[in-house]
C-alpha positions as CSV (number, residue, x, y, z in Angstrom):
1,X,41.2,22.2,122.1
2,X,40.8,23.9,125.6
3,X,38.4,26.2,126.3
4,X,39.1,29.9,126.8
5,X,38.5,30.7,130.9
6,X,35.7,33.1,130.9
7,X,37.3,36.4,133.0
8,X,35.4,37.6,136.0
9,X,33.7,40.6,135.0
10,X,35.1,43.6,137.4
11,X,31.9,44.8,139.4
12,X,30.9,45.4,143.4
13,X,31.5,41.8,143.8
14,X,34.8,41.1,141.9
15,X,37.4,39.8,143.9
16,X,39.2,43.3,142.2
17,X,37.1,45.2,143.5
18,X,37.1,44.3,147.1
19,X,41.3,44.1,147.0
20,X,41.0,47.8,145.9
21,X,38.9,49.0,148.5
22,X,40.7,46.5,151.4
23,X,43.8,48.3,150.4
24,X,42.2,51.9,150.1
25,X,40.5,51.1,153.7
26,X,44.0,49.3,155.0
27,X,46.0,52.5,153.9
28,X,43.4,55.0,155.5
29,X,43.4,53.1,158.6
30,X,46.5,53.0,159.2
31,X,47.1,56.7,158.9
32,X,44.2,57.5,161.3
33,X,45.9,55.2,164.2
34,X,49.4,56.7,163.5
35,X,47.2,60.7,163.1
36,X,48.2,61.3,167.1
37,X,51.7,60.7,167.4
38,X,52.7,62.0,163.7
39,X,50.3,64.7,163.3
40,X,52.9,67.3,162.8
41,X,54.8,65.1,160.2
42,X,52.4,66.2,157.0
43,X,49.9,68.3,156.5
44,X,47.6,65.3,156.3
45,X,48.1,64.0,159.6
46,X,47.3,67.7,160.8
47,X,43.9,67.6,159.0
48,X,43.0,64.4,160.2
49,X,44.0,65.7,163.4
50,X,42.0,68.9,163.0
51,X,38.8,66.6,162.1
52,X,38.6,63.7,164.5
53,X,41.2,64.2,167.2
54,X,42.9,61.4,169.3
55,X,39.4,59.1,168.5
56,X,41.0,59.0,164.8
57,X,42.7,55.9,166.8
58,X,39.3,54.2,167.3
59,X,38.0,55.2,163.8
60,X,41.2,54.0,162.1
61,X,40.5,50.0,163.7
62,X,37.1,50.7,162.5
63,X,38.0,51.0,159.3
64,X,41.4,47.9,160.0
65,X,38.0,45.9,160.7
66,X,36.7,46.4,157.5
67,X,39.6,46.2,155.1
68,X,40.5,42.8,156.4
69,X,37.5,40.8,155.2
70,X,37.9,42.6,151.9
71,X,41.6,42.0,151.5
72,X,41.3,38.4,153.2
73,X,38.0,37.6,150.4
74,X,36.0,37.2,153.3
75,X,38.0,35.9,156.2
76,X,37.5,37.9,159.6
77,X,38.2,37.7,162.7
78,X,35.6,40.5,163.4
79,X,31.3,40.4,162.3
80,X,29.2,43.1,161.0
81,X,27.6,44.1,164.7
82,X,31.3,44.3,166.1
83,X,32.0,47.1,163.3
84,X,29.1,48.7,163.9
85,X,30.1,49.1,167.7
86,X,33.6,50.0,166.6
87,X,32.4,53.5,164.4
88,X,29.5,54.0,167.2
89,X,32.3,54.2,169.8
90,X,34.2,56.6,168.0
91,X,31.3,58.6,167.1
92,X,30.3,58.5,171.3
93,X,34.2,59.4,171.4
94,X,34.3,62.2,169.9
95,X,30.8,64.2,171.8
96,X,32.4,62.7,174.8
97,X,36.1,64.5,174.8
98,X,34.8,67.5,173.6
99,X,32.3,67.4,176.3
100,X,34.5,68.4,179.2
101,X,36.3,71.4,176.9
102,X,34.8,74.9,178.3
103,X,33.2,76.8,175.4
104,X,35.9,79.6,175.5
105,X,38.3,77.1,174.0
106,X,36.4,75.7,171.3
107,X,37.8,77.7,168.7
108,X,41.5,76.8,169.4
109,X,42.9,74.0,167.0
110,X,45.5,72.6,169.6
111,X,42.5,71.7,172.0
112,X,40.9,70.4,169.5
113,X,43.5,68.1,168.2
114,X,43.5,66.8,172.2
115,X,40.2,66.3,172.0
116,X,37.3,65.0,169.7
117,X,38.4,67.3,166.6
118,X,36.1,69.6,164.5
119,X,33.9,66.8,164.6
120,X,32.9,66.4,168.1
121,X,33.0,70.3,168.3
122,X,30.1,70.5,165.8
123,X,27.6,67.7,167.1
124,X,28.6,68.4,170.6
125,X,27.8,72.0,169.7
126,X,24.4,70.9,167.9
127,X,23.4,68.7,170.5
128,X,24.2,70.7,173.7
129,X,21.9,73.9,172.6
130,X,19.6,70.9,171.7
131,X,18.7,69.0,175.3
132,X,21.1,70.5,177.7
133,X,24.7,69.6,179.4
134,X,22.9,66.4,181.6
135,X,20.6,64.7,178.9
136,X,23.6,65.3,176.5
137,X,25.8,63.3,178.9
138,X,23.0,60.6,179.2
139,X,22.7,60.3,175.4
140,X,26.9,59.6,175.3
141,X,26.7,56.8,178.3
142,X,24.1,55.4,176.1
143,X,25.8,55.1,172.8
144,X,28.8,54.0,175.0
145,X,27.0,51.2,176.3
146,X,25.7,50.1,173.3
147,X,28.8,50.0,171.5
148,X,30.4,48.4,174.4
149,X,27.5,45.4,173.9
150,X,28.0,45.6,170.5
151,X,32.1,44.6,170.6
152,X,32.2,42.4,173.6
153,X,28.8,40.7,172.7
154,X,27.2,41.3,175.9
155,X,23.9,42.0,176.5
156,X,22.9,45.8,177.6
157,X,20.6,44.5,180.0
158,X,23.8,42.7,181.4
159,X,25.8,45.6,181.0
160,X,23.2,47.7,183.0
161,X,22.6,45.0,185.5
162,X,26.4,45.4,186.4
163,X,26.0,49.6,186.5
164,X,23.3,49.0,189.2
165,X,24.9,46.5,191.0
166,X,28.1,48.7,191.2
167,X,25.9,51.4,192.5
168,X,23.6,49.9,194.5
169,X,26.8,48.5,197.0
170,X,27.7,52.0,197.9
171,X,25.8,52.9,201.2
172,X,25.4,56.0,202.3
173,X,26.2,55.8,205.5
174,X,30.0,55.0,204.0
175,X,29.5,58.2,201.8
176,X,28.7,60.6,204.7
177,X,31.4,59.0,206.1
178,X,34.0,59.4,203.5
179,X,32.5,63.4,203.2
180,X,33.1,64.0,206.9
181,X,36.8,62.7,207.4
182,X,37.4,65.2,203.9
183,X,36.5,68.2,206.3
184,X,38.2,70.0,208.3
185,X,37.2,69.5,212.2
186,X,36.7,73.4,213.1
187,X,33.9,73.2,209.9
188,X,30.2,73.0,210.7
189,X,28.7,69.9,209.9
190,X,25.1,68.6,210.2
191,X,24.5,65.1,209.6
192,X,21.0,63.7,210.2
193,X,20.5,66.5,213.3
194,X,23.4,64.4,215.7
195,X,26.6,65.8,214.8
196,X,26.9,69.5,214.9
197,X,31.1,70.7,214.8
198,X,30.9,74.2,215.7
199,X,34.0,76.6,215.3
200,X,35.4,76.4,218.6
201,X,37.1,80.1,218.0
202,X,33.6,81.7,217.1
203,X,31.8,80.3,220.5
204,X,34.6,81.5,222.5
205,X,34.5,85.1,221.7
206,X,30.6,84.9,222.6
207,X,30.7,82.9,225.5
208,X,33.8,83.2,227.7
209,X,33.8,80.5,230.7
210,X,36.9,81.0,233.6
211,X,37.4,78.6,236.0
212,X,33.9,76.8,235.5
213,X,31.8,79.6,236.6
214,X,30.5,82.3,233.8
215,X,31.3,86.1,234.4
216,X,28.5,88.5,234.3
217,X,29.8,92.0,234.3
218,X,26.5,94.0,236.0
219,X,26.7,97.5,235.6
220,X,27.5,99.6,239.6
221,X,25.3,102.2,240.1
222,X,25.9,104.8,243.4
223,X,23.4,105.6,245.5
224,X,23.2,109.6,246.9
225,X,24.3,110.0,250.5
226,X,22.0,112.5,252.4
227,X,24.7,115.0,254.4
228,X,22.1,116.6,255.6
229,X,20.7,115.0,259.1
């Protein structure tokens, strides 16, 4: 007589369970990388819009990256840390659109739909009264570059080797340069004390030179002639 297969009892582990929530993730993800170009299709699409903006792109391969393990039983071509880069980009995505919006236009749903969505309005609000416009900007390089490492598997102190080398072969003799051809030539410019372009109209209305030689208008004053011998 064969025995009865024992059935796999559904919990966090099941192979159910995980085929549920691939699917669920699969199905979510999906709408969050087509949000952008549908969003006026349903009314979903314009909440998820609303919320997280054009980064909904980004958070929707976050969440691709997750449901194909589960749906796959554990097959991926993606690890834990590469996930974890994946949401922190989006997250850095978010502060970072927003970032550049002026504050008068913060309230208008359009611009935020263009942008980082309700989402990076609220922590880009948050943070901003927090430490300020330039520490703000540092903190969003910084999760950049650390999600960056975190997908490509690259070091940060590699990543931020390459930043200073990029900076460090601009001279600044070739900037001043660069900043001088942008002017205009009748502009005064004062490089290092050698180059001084004065307006050429302004120093000839105080000075006026003809044929070489200044001329220096003295007033004529008359002397009296005695008549009277």
């Amino acid at each position: 007589m064969a025995r009865k297969k024992k059935r796999e009892k559904i919990n966090i582990r099941s192979s159910e369970t995980k085929t549920f929530f691939g699917l669920l993730f699969f199905v979510l993800s999906i709408a969050l990388i087509l949000t952008p170009f549908v969003k006026n299709q349903a009314v979903i699409f314009v909440h998820i819009s609303t919320l997280l903006g054009w980064p909904s792109v980004v958070w929707g391969i976050a969440l691709l990256s997750i449901s194909v393990p589960l749906l796959t039983q554990g097959k991926s071509f993606i690890n834990t840390v590469q996930i974890v880069g994946f949401f922190i980009f989006a997250f850095s995505l978010n502060i970072l659109l927003t970032f550049w919006i002026p504050i008068e236009s913060l309230d208008e749903v359009a611009t935020l739909q263009g942008s980082g969505g309700t989402l990076g309005k609220s922590i880009h609000t948050v943070v901003n009264n927090t430490v300020g416009d330039i520490l703000e900007l540092v903190i969003i390089l910084v999760l950049v570059i650390v999600a960056f490492s975190f997908i490509t598997k690259i070091e940060i102190k590699q990543i931020a080797q390459l930043i200073v080398d990029m900076f460090s072969n601009i001279k600044i003799k070739d900037l001043k340069s660069k900043i001088d051809d942008s002017l205009p030539d009748d502009s005064l410019v004062i490089s290092g004390g050698d180059d001084i372009k004065v307006d050429t109209e302004e120093k000839e209305e105080e000075i006026k030179i003809k044929d070489g030689q200044s001329t220096i208008h003295e007033p004529i004053t008359t002397m009296p002639v005695n008549r009277h011998t």
